[in-house]
Backbone bond lengths (Angstrom), bond angles and torsions (degrees), N, CA, C in turn:
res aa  C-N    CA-C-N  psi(-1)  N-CA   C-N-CA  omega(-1)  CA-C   N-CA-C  phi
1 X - - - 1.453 - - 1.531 108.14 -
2 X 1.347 127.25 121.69 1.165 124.86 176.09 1.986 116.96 -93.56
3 X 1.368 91.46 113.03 1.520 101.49 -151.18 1.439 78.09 -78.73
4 X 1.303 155.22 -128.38 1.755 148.72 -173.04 1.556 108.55 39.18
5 X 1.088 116.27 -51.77 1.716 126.20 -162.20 1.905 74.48 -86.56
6 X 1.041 144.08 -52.41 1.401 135.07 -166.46 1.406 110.80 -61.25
7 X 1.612 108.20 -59.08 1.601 113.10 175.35 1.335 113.59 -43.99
8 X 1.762 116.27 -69.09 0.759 109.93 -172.61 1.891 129.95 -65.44
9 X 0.929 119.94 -27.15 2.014 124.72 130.80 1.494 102.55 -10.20
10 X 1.418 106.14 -72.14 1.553 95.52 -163.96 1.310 109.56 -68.75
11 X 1.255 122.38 -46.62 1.536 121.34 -160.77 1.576 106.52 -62.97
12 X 1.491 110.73 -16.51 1.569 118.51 -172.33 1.600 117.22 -77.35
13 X 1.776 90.68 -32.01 1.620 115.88 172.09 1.430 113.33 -85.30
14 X 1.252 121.21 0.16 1.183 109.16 152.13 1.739 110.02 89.40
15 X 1.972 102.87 3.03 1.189 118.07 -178.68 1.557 117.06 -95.03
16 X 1.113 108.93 64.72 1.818 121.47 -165.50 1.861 109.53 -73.42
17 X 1.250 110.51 -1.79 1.679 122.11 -179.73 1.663 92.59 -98.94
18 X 1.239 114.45 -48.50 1.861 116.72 -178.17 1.175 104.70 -76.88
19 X 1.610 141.84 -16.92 1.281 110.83 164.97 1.348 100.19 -115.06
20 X 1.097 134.33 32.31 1.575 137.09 109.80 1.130 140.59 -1.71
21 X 1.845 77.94 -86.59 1.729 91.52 170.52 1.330 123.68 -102.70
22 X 1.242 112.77 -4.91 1.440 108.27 160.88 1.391 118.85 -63.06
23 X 1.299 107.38 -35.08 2.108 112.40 -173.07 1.475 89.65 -49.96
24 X 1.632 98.43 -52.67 1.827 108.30 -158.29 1.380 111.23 -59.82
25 X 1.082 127.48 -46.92 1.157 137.71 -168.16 2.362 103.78 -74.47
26 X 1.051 105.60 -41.10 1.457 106.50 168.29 2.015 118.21 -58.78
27 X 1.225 93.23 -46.04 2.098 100.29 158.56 0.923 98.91 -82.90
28 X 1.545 163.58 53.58 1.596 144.42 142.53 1.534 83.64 -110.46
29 X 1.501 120.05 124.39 1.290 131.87 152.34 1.816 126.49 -56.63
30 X 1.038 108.82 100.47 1.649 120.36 178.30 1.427 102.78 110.23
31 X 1.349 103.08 23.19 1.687 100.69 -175.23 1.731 106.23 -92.30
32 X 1.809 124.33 -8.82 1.250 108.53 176.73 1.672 105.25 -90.49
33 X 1.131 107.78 0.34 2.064 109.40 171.96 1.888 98.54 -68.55
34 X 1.336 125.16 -29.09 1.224 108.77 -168.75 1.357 125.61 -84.23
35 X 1.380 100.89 142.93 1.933 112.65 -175.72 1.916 102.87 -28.62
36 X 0.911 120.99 160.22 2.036 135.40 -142.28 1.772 57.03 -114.53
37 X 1.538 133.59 -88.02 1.444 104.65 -163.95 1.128 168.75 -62.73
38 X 1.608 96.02 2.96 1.516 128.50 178.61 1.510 94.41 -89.50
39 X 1.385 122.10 -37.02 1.929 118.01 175.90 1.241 94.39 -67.27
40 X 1.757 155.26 -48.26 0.980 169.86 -174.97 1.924 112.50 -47.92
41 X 1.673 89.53 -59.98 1.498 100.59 167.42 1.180 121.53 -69.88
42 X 1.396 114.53 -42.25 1.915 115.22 169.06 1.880 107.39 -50.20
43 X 1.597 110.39 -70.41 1.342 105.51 -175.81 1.812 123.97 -44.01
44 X 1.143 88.85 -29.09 1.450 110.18 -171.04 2.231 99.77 -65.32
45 X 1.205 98.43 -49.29 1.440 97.15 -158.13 1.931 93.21 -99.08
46 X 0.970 109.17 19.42 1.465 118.16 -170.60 1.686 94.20 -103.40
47 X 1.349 103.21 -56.16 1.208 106.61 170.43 1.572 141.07 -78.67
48 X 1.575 96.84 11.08 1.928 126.02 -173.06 1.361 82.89 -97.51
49 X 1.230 133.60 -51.55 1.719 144.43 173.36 1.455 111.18 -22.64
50 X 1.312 79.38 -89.97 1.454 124.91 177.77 1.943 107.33 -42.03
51 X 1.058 129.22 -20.88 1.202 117.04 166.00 1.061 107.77 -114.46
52 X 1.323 145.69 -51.43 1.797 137.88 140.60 1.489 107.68 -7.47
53 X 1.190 121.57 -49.07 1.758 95.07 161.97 1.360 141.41 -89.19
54 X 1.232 104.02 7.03 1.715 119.09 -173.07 1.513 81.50 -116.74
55 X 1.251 154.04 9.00 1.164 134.07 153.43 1.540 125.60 -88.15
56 X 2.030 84.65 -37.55 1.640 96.59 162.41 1.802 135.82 -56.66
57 X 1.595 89.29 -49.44 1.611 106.38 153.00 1.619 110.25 -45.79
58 X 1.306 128.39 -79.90 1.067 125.38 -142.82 2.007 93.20 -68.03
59 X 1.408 126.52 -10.78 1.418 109.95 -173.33 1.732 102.44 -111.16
60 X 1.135 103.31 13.62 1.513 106.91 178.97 1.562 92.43 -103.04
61 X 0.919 125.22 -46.37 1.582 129.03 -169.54 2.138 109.27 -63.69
62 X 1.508 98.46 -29.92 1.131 100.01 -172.42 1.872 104.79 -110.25
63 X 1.115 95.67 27.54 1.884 100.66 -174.51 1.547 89.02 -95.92
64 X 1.796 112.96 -22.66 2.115 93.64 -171.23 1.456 121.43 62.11
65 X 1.614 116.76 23.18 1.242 128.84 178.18 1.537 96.24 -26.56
66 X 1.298 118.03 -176.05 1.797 124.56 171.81 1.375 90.30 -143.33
67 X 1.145 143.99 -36.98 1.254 141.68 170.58 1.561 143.37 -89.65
68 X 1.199 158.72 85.44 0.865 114.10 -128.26 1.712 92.56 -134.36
69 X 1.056 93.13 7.39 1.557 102.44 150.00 2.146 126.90 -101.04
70 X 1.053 68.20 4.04 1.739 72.80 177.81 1.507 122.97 -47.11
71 X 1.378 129.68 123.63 1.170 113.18 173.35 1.588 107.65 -124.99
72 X 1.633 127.36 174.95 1.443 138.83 154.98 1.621 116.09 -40.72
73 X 1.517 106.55 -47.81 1.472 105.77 179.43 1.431 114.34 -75.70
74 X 1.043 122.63 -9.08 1.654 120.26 -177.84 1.435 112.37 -94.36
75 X 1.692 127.40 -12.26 1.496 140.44 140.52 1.840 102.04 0.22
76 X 1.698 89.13 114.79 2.131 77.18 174.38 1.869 96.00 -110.00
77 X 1.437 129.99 89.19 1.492 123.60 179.33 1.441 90.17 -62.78
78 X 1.295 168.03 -40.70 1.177 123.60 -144.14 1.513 126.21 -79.04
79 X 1.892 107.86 -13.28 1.247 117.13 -172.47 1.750 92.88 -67.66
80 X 1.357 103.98 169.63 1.650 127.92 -175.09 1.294 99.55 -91.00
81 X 1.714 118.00 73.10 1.397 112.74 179.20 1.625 101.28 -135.30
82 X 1.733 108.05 32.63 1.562 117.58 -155.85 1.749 127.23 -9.10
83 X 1.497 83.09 65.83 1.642 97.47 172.83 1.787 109.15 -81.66
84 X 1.511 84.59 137.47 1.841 96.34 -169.18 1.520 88.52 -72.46
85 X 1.665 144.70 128.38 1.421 124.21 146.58 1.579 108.54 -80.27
86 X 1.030 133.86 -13.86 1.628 124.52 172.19 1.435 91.76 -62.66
87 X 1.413 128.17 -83.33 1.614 126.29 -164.38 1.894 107.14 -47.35
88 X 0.995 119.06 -54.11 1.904 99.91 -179.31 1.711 97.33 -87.40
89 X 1.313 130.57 38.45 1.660 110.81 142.62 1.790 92.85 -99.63
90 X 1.728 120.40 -23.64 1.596 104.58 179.27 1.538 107.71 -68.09
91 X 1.058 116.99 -12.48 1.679 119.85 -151.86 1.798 80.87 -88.34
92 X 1.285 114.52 -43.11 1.552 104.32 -154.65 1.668 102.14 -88.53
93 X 1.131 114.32 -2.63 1.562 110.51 142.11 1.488 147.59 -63.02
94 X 1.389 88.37 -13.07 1.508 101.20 -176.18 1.505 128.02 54.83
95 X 1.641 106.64 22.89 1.498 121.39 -168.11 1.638 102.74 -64.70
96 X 1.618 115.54 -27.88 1.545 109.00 166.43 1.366 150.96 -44.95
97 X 1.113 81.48 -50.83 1.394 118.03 -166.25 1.055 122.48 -83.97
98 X 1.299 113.20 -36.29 1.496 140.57 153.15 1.658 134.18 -45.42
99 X 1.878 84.94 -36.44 1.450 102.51 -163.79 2.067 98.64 -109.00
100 X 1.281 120.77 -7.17 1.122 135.74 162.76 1.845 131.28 -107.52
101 X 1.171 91.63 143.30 2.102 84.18 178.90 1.164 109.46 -85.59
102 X 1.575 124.67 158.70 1.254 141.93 -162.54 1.786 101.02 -92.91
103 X 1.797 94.73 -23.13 1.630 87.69 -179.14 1.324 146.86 -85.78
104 X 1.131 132.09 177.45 1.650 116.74 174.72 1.472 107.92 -77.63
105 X 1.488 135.39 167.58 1.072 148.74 164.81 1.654 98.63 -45.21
């Protein structure tokens, strides 16, 4: 099998998380004994990664933050800006987000 003609496949497809883990997975010793769909499922979720963070990047870059040190603890409630602090201590749990998918139907 000429793994080069494979990489370069991926890198052409634009799948830079699958030849990721394919490189990785070709240097892991005892890695050609493993089931073709568990290498399949790795590349696969390597590359679910791998664009979940270039999406994050690409919407953090275009959000124009103003702060970029801003944090939860630096919150001033006493000004008259009737901020709930019960509702953003749930927010800074991330119990949402967590508990919902990021994807479309």
């Amino acid at each position: 099998m000429d793994t080069n003609a494979v990489l370069e496949t991926l890198h052409t497809l634009k799948l830079e998380g699958m030849a990721k883990a394919f490189e990785e997975m070709l240097n892991k010793t005892g890695s050609r004994n493993v089931d073709p769909v568990e290498w399949i499922k790795l590349m696969a979720e390597s590359e679910d990664k791998t664009r979940a963070e270039r999406r994050f990047h690409s919407r953090l870059c275009t959000a124009k933050l103003r702060d970029s040190e801003a944090n939860f603890v630096d919150i001033d409630y006493s000004t008259l800006r009737q901020l709930d602090r019960v509702k953003f201590e749930e927010l800074i749990k991330c119990d949402w987000i967590a508990g919902h998918s990021l994807r479309c139907p």
